[in-house]
PyMOL Python script that loads the backbone (N, CA, C, O; Angstrom):
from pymol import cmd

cmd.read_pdbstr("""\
ATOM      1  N   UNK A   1     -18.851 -36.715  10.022  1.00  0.00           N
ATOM      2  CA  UNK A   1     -18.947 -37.061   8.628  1.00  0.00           C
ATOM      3  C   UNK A   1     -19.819 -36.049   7.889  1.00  0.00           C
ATOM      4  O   UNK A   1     -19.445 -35.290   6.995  1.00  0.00           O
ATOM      5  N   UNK A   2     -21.120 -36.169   8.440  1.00  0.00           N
ATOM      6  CA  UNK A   2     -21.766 -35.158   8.180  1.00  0.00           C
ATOM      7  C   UNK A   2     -21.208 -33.726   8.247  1.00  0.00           C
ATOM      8  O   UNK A   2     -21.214 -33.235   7.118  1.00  0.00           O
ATOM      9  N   UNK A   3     -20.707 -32.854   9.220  1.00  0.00           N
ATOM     10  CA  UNK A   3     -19.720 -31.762   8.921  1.00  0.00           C
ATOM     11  C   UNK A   3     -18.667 -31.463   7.542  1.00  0.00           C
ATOM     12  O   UNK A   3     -18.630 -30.451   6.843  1.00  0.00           O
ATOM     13  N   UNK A   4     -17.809 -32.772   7.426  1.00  0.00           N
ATOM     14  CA  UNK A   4     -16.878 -33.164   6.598  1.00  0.00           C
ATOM     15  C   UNK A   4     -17.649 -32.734   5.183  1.00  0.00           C
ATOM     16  O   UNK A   4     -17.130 -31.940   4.398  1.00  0.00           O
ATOM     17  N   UNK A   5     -18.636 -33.202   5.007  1.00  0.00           N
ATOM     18  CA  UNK A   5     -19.583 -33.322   3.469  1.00  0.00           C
ATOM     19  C   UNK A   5     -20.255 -31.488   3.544  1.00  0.00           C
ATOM     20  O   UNK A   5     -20.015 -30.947   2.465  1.00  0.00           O
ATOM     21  N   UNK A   6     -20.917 -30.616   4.443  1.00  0.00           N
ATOM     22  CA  UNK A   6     -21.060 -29.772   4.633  1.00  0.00           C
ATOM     23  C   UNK A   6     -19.945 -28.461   3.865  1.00  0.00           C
ATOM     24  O   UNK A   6     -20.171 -27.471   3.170  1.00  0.00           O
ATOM     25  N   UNK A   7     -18.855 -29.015   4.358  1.00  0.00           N
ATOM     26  CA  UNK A   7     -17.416 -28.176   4.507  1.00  0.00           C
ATOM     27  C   UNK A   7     -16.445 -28.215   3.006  1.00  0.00           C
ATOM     28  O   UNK A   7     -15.493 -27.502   2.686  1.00  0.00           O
ATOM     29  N   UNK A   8     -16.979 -29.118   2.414  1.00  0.00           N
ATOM     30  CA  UNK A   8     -16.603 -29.989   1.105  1.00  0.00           C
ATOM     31  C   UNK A   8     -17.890 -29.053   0.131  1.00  0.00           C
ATOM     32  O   UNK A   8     -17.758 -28.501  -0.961  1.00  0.00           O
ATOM     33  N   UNK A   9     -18.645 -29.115   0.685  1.00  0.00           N
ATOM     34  CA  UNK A   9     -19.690 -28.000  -0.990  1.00  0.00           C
ATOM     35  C   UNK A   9     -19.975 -26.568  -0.393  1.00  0.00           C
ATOM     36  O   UNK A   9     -20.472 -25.646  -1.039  1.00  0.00           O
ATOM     37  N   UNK A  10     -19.593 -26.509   0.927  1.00  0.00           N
ATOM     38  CA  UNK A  10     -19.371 -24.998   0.956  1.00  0.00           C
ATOM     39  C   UNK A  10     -18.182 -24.068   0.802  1.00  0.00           C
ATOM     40  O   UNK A  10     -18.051 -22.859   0.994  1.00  0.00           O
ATOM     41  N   UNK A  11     -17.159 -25.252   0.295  1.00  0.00           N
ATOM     42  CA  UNK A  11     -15.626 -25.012  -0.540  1.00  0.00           C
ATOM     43  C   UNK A  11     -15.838 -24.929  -1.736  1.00  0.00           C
ATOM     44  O   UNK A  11     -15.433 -23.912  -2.298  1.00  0.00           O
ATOM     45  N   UNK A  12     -16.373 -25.719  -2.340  1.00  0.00           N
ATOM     46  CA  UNK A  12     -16.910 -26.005  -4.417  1.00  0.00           C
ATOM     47  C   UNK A  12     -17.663 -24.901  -4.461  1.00  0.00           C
ATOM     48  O   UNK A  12     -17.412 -24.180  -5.428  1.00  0.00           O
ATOM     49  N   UNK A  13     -18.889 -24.355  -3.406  1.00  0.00           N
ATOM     50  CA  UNK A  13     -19.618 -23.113  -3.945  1.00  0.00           C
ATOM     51  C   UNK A  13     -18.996 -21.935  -3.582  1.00  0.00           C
ATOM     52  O   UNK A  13     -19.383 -20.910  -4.144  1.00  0.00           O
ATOM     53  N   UNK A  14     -18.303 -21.878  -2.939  1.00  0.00           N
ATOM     54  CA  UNK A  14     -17.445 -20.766  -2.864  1.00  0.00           C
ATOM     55  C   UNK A  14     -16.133 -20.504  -3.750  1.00  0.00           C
ATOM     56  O   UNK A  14     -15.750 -19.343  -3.894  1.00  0.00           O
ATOM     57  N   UNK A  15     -15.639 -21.262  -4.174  1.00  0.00           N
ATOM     58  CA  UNK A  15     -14.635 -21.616  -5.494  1.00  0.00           C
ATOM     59  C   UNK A  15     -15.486 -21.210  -6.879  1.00  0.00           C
ATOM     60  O   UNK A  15     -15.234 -20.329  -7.702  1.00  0.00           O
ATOM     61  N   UNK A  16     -16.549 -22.142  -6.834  1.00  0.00           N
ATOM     62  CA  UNK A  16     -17.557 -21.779  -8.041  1.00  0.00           C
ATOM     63  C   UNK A  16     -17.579 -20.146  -8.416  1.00  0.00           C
ATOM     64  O   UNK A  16     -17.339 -19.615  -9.501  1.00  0.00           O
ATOM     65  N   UNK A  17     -17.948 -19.541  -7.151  1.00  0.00           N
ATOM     66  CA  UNK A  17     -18.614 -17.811  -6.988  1.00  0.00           C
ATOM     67  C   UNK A  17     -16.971 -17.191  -7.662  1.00  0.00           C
ATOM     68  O   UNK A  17     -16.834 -16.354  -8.554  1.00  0.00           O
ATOM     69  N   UNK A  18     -15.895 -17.902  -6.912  1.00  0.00           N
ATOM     70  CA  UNK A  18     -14.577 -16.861  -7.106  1.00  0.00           C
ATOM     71  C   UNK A  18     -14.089 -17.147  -8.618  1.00  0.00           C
ATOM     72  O   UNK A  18     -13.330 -16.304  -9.096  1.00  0.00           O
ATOM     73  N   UNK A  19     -14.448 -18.255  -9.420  1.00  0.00           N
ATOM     74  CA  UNK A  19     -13.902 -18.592 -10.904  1.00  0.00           C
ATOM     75  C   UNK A  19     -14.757 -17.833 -11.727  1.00  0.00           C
ATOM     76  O   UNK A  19     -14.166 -17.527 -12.763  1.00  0.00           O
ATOM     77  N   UNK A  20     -16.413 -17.221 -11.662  1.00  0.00           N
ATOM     78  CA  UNK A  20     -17.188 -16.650 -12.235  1.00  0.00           C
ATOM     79  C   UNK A  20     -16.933 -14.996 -11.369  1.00  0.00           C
ATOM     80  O   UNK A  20     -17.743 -14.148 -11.746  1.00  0.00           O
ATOM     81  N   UNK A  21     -16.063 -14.582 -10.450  1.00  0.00           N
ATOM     82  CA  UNK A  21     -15.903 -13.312 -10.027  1.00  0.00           C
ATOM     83  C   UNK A  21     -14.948 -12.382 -10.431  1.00  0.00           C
ATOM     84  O   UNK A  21     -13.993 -12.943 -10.970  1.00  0.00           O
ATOM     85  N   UNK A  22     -14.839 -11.070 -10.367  1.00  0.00           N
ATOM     86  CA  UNK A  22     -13.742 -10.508 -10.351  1.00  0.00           C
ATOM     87  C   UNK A  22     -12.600 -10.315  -9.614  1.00  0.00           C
ATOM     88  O   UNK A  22     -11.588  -9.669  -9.881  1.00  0.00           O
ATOM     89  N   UNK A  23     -12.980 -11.137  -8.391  1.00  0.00           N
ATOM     90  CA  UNK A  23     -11.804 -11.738  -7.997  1.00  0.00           C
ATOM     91  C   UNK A  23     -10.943 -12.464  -7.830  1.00  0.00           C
ATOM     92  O   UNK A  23     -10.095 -12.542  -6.942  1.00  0.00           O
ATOM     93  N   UNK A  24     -11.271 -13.414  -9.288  1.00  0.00           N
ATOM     94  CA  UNK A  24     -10.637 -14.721  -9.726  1.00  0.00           C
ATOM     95  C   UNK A  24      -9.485 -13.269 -10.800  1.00  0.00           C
ATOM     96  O   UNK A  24      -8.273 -13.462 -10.889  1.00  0.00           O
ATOM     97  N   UNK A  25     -10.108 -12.036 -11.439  1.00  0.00           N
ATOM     98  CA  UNK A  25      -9.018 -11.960 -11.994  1.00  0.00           C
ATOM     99  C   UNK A  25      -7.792 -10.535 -10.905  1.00  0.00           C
ATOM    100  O   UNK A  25      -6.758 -10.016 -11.325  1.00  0.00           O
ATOM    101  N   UNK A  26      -8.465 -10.311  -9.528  1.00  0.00           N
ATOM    102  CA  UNK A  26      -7.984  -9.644  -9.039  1.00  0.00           C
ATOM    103  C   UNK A  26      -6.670 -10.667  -8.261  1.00  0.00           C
ATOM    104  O   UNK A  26      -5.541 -10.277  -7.964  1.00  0.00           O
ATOM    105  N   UNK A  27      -7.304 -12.182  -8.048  1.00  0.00           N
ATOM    106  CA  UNK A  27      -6.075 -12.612  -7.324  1.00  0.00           C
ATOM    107  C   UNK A  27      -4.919 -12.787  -8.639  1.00  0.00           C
ATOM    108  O   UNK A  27      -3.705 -12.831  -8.438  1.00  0.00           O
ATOM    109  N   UNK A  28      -5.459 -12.863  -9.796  1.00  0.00           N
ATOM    110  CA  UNK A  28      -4.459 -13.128 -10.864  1.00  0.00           C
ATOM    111  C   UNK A  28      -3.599 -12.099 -11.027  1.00  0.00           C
ATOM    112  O   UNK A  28      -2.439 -12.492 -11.155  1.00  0.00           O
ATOM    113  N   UNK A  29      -3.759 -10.743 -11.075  1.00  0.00           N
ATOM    114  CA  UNK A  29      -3.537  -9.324 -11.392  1.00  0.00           C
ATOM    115  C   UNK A  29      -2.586  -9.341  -9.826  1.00  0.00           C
ATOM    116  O   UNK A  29      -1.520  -8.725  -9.854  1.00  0.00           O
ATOM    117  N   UNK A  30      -2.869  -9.835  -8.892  1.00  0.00           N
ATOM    118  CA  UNK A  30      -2.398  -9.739  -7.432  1.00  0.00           C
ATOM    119  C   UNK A  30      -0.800 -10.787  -7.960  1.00  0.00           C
ATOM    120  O   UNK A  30       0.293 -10.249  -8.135  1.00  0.00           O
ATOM    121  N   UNK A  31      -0.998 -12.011  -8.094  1.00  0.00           N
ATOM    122  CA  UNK A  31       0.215 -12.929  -8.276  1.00  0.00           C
ATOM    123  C   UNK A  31       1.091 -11.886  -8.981  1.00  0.00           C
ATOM    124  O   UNK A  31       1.956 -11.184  -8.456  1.00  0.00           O
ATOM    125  N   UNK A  32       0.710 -11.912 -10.264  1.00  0.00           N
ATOM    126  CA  UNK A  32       1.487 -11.299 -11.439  1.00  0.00           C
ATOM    127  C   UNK A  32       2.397 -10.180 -10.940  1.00  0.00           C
ATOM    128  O   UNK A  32       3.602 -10.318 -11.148  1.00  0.00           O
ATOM    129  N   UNK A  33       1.821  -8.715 -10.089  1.00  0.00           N
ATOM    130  CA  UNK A  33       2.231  -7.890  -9.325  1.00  0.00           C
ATOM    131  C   UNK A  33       3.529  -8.485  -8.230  1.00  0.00           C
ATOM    132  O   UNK A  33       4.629  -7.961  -8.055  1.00  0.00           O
ATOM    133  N   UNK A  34       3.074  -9.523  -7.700  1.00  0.00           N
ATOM    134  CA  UNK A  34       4.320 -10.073  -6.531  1.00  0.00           C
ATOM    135  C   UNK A  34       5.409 -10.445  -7.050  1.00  0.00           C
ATOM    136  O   UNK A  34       6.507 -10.172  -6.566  1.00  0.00           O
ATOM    137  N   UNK A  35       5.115 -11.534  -8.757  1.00  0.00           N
ATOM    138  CA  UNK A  35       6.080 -12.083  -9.039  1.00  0.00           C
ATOM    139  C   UNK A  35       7.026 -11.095  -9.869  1.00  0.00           C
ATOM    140  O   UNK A  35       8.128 -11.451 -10.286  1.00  0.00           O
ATOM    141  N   UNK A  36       6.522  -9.891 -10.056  1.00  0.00           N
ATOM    142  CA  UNK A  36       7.100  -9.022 -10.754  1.00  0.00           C
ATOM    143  C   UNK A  36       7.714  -7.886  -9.871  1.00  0.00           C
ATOM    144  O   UNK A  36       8.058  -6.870 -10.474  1.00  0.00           O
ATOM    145  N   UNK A  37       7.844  -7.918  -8.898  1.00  0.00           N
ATOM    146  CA  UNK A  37       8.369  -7.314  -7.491  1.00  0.00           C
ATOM    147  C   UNK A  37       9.504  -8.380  -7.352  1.00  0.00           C
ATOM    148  O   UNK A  37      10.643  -8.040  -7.674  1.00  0.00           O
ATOM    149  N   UNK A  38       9.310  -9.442  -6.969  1.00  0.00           N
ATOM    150  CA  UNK A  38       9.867 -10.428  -6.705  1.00  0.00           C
ATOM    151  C   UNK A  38      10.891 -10.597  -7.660  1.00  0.00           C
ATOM    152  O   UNK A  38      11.876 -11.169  -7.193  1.00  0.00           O
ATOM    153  N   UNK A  39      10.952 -10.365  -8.535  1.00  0.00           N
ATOM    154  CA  UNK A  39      11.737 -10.699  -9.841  1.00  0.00           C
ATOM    155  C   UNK A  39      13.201  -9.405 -10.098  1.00  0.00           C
ATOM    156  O   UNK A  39      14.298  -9.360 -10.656  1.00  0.00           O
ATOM    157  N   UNK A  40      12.308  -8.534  -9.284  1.00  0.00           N
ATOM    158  CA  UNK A  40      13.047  -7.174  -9.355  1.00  0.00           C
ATOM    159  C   UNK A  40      14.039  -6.754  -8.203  1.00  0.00           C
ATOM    160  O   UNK A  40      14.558  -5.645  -8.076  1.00  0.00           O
ATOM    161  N   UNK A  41      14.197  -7.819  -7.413  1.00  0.00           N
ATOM    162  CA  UNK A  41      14.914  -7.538  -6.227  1.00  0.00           C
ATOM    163  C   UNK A  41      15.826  -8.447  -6.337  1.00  0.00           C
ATOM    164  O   UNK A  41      15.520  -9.356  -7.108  1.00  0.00           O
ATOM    165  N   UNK A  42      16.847  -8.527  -5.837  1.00  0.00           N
ATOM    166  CA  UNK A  42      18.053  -9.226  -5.767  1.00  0.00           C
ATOM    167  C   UNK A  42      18.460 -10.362  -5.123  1.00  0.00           C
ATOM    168  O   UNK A  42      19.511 -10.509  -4.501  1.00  0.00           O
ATOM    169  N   UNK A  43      17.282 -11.437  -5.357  1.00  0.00           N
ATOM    170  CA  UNK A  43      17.168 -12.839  -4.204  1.00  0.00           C
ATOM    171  C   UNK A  43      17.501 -14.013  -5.374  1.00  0.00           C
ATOM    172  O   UNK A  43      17.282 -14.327  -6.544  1.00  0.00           O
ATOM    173  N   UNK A  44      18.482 -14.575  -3.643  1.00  0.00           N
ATOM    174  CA  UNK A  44      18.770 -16.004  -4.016  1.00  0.00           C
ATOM    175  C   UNK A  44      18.241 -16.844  -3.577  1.00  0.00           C
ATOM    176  O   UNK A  44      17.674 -16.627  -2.506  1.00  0.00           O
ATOM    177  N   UNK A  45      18.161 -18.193  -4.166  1.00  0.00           N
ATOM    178  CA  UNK A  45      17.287 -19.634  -4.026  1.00  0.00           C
ATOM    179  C   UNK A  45      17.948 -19.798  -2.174  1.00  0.00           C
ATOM    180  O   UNK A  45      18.831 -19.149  -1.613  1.00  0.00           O
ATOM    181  N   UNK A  46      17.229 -20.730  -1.745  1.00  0.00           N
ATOM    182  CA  UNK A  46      17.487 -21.497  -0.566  1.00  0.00           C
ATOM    183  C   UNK A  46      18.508 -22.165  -0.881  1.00  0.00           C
ATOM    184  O   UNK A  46      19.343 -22.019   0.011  1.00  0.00           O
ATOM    185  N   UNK A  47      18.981 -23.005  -1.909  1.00  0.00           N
ATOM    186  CA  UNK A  47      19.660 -23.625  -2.289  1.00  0.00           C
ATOM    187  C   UNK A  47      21.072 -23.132  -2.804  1.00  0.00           C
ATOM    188  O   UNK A  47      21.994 -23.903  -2.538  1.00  0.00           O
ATOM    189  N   UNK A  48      21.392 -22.019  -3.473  1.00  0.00           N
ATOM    190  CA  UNK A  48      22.174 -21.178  -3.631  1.00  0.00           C
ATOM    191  C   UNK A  48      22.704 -20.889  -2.152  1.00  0.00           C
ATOM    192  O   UNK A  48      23.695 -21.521  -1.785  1.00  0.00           O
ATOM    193  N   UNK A  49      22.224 -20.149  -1.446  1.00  0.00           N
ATOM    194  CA  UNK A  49      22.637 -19.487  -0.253  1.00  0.00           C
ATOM    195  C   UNK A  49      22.978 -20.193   0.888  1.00  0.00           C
ATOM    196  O   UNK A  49      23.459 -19.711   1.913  1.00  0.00           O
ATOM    197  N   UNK A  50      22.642 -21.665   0.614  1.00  0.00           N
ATOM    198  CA  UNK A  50      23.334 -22.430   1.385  1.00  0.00           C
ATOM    199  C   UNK A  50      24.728 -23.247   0.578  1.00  0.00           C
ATOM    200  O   UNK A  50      25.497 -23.955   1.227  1.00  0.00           O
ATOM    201  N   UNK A  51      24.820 -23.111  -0.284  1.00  0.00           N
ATOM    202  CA  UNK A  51      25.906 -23.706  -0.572  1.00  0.00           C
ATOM    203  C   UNK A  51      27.289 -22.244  -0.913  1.00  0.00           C
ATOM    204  O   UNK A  51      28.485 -22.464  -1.106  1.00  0.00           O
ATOM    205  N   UNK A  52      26.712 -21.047  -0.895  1.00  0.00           N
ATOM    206  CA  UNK A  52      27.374 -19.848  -0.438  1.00  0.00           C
ATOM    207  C   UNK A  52      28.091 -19.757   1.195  1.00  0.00           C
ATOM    208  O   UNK A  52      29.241 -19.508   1.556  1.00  0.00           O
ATOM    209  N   UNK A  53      26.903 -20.064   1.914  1.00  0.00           N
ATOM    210  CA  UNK A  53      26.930 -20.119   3.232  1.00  0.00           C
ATOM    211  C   UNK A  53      28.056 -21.768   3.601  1.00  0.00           C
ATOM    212  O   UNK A  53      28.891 -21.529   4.473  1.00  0.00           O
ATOM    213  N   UNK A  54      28.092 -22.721   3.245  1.00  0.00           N
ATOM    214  CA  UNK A  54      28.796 -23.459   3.125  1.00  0.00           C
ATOM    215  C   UNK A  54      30.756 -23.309   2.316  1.00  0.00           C
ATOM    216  O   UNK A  54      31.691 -24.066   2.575  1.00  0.00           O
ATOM    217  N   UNK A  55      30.778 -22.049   1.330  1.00  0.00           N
ATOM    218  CA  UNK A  55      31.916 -21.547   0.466  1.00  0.00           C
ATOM    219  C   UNK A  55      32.602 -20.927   1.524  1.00  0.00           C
ATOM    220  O   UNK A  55      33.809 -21.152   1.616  1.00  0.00           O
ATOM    221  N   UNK A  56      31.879 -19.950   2.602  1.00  0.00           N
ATOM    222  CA  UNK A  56      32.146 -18.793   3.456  1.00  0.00           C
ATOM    223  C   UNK A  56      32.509 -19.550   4.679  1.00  0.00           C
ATOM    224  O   UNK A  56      33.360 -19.032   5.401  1.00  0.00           O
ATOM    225  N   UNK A  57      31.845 -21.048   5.139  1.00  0.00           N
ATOM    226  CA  UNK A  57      32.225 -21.673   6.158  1.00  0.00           C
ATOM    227  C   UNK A  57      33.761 -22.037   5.707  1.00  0.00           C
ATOM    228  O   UNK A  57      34.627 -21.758   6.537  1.00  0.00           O
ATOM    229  N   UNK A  58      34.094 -22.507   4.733  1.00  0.00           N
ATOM    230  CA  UNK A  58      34.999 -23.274   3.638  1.00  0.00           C
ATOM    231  C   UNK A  58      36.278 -22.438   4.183  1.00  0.00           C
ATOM    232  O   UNK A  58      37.066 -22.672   5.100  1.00  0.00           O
ATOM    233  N   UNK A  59      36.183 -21.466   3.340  1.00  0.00           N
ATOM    234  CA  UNK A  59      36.979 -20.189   3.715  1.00  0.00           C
ATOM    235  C   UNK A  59      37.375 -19.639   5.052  1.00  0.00           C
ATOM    236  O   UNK A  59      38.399 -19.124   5.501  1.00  0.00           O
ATOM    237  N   UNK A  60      36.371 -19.892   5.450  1.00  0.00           N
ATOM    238  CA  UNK A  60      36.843 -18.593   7.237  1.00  0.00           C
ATOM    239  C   UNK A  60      37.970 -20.434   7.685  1.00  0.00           C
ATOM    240  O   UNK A  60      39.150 -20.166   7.914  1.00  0.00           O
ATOM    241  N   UNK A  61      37.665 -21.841   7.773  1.00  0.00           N
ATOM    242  CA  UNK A  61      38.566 -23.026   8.300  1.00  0.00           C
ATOM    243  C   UNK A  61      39.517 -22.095   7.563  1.00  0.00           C
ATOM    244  O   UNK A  61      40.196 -21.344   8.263  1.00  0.00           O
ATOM    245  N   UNK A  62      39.708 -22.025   5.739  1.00  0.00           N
ATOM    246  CA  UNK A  62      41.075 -21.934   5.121  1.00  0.00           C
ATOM    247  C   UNK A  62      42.212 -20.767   5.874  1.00  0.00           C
ATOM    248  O   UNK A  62      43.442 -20.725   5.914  1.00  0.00           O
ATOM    249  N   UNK A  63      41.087 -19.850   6.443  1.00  0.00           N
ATOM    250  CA  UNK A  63      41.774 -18.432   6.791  1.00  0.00           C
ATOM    251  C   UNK A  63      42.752 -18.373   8.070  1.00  0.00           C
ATOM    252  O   UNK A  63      43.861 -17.918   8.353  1.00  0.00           O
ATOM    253  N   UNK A  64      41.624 -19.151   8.731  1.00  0.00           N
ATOM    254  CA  UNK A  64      41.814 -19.815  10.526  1.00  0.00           C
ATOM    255  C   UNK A  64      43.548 -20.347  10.031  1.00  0.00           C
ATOM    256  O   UNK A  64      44.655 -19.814  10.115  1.00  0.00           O
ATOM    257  N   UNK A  65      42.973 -21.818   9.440  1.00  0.00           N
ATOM    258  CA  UNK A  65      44.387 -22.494   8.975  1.00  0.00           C
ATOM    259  C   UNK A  65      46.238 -21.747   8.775  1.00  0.00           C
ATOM    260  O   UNK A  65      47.418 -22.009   9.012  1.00  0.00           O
ATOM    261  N   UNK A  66      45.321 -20.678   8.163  1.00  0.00           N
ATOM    262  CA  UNK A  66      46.584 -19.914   7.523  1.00  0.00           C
ATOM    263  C   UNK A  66      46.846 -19.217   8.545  1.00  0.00           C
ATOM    264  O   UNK A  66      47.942 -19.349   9.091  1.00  0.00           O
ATOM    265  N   UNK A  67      46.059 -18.475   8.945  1.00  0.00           N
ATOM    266  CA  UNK A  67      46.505 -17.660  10.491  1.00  0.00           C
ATOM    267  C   UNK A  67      47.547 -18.813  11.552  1.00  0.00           C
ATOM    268  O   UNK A  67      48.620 -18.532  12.088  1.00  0.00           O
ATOM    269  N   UNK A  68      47.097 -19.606  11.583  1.00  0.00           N
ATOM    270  CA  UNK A  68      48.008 -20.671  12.566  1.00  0.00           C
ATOM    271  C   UNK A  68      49.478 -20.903  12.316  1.00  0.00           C
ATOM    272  O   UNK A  68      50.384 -20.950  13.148  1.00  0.00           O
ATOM    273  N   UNK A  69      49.545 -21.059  10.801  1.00  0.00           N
ATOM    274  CA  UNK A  69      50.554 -21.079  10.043  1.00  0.00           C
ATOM    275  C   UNK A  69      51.112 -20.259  10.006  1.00  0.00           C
ATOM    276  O   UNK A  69      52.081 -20.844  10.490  1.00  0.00           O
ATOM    277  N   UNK A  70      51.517 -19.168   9.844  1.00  0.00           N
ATOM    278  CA  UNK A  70      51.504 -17.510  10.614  1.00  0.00           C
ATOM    279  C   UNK A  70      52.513 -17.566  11.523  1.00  0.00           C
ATOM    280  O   UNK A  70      53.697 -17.259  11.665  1.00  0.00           O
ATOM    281  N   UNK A  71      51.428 -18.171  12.191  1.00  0.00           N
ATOM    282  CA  UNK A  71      52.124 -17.462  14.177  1.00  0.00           C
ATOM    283  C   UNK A  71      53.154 -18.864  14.021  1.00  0.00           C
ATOM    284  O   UNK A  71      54.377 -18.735  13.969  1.00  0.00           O
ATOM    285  N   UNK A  72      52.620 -19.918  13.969  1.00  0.00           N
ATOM    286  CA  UNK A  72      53.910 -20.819  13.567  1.00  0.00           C
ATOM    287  C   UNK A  72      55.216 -20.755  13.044  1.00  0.00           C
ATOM    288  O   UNK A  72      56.206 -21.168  13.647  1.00  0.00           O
ATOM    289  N   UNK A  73      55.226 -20.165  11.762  1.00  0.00           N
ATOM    290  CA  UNK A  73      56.210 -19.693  11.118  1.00  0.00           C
ATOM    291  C   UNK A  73      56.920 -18.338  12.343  1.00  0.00           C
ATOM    292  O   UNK A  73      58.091 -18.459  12.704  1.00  0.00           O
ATOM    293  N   UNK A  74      56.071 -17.148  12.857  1.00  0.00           N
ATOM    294  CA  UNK A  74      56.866 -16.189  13.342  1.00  0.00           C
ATOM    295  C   UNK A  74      57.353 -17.013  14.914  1.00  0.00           C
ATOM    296  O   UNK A  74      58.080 -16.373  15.674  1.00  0.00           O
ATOM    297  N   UNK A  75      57.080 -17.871  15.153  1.00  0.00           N
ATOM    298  CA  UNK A  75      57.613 -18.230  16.302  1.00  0.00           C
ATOM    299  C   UNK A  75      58.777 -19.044  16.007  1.00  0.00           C
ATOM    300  O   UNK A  75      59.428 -19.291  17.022  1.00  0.00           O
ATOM    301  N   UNK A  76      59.250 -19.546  14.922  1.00  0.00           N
ATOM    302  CA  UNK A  76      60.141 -20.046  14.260  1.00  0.00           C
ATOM    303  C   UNK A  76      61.272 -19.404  14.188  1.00  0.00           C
ATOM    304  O   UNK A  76      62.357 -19.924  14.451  1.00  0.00           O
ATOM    305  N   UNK A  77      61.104 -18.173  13.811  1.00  0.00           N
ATOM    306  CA  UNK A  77      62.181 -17.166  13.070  1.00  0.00           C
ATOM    307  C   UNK A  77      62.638 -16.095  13.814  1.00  0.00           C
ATOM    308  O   UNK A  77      62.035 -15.229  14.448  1.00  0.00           O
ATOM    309  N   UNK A  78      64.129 -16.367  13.572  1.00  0.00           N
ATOM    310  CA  UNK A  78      64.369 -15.765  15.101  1.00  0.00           C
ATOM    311  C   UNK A  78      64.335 -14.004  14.701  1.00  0.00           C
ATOM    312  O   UNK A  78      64.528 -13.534  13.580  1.00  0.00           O
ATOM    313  N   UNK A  79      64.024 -13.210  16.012  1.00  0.00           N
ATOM    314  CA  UNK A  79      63.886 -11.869  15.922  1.00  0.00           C
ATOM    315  C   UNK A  79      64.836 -11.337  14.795  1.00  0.00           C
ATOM    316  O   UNK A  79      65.594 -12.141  14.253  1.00  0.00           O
ATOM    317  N   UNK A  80      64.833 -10.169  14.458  1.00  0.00           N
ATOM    318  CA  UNK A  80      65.976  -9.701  13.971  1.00  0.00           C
ATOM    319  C   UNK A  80      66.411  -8.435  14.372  1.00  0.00           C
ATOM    320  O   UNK A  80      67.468  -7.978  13.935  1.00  0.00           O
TER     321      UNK A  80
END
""", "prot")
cmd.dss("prot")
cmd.show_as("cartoon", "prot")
cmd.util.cbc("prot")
cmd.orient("prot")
């Protein structure tokens, strides 16, 4: 318990030091830099890319399908 309470104001005084530091505005200057990298590259959501990844599953059954249909049909028709 005692630890717990220790660990708890040597978090607040160390938070305290970084909101009055220059490295409250170096981590800011740091975000800003990532999200502006980040912004500049060509990424999709988790959410996007699985329902892509789900279009492409979609497709390769439709392709499969049709391929079957295919060899079906040429086994049908007689040589010529």
């Amino acid at each position: 318990m005692i630890a717990k309470q220790l660990f708890e104001d040597i978090t607040a005084k160390v938070s305290d030091i970084i909101q009055d530091s220059p490295i409250k505005d170096l981590e800011k200057n740091v975000k800003t830099a990532v999200t502006a990298a980040f912004s500049r590259l060509d990424l999709v959501t988790r959410e996007e890319f699985e329902i892509q990844q789900q279009m492409i599953e979609h497709l390769c059954s439709e392709i499969a399908s049709l391929q079957d249909e295919i060899a079906r049909l040429r086994e049908q028709t007689p040589d010529a």
